[in-house]
C-alpha positions as CSV (number, residue, x, y, z in Angstrom):
1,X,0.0,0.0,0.0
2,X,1.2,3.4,-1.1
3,X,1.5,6.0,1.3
4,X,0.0,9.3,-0.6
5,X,2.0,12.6,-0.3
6,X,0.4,14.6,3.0
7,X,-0.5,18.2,1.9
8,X,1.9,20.2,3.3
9,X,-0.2,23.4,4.7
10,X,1.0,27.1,3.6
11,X,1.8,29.7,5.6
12,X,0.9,33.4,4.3
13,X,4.4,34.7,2.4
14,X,6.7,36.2,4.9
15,X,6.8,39.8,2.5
16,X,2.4,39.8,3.5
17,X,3.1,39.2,7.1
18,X,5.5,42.3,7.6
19,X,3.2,44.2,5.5
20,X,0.1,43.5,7.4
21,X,2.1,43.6,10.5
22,X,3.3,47.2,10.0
23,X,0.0,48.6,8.4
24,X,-2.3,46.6,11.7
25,X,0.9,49.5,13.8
26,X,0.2,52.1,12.1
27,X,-3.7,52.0,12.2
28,X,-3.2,51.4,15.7
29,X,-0.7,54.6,16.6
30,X,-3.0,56.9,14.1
31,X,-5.9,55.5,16.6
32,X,-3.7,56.4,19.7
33,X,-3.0,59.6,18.4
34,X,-6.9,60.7,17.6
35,X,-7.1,59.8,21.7
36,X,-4.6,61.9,22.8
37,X,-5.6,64.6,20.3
38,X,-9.4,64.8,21.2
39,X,-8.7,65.8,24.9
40,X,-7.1,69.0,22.9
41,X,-9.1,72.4,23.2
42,X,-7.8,73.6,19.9
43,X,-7.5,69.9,17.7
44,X,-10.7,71.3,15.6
45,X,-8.8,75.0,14.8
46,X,-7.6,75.5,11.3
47,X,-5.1,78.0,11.0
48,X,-6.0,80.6,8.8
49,X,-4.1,82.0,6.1
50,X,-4.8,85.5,6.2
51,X,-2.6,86.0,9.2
52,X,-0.4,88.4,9.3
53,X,-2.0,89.5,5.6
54,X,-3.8,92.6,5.1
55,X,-7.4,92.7,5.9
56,X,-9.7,92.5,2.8
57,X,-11.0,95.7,1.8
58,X,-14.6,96.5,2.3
59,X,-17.6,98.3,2.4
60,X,-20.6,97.5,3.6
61,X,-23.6,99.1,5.1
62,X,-24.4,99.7,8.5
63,X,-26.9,98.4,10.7
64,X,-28.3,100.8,12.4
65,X,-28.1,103.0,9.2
66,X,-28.2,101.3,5.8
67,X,-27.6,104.6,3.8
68,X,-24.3,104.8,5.8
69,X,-20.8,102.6,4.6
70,X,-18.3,101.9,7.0
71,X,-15.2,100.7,4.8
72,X,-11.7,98.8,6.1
73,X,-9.6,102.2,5.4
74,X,-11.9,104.2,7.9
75,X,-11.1,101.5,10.9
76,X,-7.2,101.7,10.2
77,X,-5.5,103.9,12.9
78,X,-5.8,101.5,16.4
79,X,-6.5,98.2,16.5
80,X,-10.3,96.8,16.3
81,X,-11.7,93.3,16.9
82,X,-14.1,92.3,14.2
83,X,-16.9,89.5,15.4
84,X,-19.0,87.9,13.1
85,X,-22.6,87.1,14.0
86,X,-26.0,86.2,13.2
87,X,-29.2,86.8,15.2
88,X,-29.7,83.1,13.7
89,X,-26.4,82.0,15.4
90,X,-26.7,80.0,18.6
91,X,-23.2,79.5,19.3
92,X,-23.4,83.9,19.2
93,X,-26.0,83.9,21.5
94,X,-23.7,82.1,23.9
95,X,-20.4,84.1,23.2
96,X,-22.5,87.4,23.4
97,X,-22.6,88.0,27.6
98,X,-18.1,87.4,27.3
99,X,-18.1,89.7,24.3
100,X,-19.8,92.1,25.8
101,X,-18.0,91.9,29.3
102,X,-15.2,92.2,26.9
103,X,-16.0,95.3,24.9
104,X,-17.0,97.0,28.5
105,X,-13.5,97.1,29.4
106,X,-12.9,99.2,26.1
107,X,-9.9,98.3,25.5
108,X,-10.5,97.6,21.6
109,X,-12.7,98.6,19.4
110,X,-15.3,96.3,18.9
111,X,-17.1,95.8,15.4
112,X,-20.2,93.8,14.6
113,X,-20.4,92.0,11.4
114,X,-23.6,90.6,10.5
115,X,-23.7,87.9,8.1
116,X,-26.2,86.6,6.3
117,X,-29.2,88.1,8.3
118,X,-32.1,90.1,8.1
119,X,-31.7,94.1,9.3
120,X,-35.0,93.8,11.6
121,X,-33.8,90.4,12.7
122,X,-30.7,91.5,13.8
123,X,-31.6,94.6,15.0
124,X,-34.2,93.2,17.5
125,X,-31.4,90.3,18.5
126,X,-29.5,93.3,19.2
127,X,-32.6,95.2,21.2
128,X,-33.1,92.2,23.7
129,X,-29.2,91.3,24.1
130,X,-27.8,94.2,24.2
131,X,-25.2,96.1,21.7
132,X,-22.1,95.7,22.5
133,X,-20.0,97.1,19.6
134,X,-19.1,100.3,18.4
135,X,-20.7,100.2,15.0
136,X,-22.6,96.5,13.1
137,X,-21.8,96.5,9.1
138,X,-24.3,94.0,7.7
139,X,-23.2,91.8,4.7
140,X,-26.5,89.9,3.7
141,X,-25.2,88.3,0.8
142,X,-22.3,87.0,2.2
143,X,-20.0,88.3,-0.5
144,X,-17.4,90.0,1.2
145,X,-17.0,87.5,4.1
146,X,-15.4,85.2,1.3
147,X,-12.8,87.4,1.3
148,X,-12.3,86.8,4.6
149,X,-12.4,83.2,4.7
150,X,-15.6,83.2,7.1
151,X,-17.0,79.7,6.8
152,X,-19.4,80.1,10.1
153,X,-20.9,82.7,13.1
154,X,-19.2,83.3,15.6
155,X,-15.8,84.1,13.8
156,X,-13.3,87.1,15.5
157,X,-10.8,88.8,14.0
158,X,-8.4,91.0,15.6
159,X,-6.6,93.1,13.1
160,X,-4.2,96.1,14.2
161,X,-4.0,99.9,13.4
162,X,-2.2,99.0,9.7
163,X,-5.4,96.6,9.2
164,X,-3.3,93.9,9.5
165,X,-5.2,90.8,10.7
166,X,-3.3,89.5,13.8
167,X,-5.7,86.6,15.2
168,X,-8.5,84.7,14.1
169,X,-10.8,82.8,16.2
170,X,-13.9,80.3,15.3
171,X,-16.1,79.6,17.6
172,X,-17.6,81.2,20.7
173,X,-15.6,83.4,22.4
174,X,-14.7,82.2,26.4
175,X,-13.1,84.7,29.1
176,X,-10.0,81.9,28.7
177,X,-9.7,82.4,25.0
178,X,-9.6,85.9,25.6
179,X,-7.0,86.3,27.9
180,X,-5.1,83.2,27.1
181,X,-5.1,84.1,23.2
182,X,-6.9,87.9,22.4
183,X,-5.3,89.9,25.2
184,X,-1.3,88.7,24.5
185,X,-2.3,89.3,20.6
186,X,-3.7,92.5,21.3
187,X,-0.5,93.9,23.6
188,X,1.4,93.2,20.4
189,X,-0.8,94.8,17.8
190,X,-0.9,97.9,20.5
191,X,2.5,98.5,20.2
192,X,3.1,98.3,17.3
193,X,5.8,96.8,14.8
């Protein structure tokens, strides 16, 4: 009787192994990684790129009066915080009490821009909140804020007497991003080059 040939079993090739091997280490770090990151206040912040760039020009109505302009050029001269917003915004709804806490203390300038809103919408947001800014420029077609890279309400700007832009922030404003981030910024812009 003939003893027939046992199948010999095969392995996976050694050249698959290491390759699954190392790709099953990586997906694993890259995991790791996205932990540690998400317990970081800032992981969802994209820089933005008009940072240390001139301001885009503009000029757009304002609120209060929309046979008035306020333009770019007639803000130059000291620094001024620009904060987008919409009376449709809840995230602005929350920032607004720290914003306006903030502009109390008058130590910049404090521009509304409205975005995409209605005048009486805005105006009666502004009624029951309270007004904290020095003047509101409305852009209701959202035109110019795509000059400015303004993607969503809140946004901040800080730009300096040279209408310079100096910081950006998206998102709701917090007493901590103010003086962690706005009021170092600000010291800078105020004195100059």
């Amino acid at each position: 009787m003939s003893q027939s040939p046992v199948p010999r079993r095969k392995g996976l090739p050694i050249p698959v192994i290491v390759i699954g091997t190392t790709v099953f280490i990586a997906l694993v770090c890259l995991m790791i990684y996205g932990v540690v990151r998400s317990g970081d206040p800032n992981r969802d912040i994209l820089p933005s790129v008009l940072i240390d760039k001139p301001a885009p020009e503009f000029s757009l109505p304002v609120l209060h009066d929309p046979g008035r302009h306020v333009s770019s050029a007639d803000l130059r001269g000291a620094p001024y915080l620009l904060n987008v917003w919409g009376s449709w915004c809840p995230s602005c709804r929350i920032e607004h009490p720290t914003l306006t806490r903030f502009a109390e203390t008058k130590r910049v300038r404090v521009v509304g821009y409205n975005w995409k809103d209605d005048n009486s919408d805005a105006l009666r947001w502004l009624e029951q909140f309270g007004n904290p800014y020095i003047v509101v420029v409305t852009d209701q077609d959202g035109r110019k804020a795509l000059d400015w890279g303004i993607s969503a309400a809140p946004e901040t700007f800080l730009i300096d007497g040279d209408g310079v832009i100096r910081w950006k922030y998206s998102g709701p404003l917090t007493d901590e991003i103010i003086n962690e981030q706005l009021i170092p910024i600000l010291a800078k812009a105020e004195r100059g080059p």
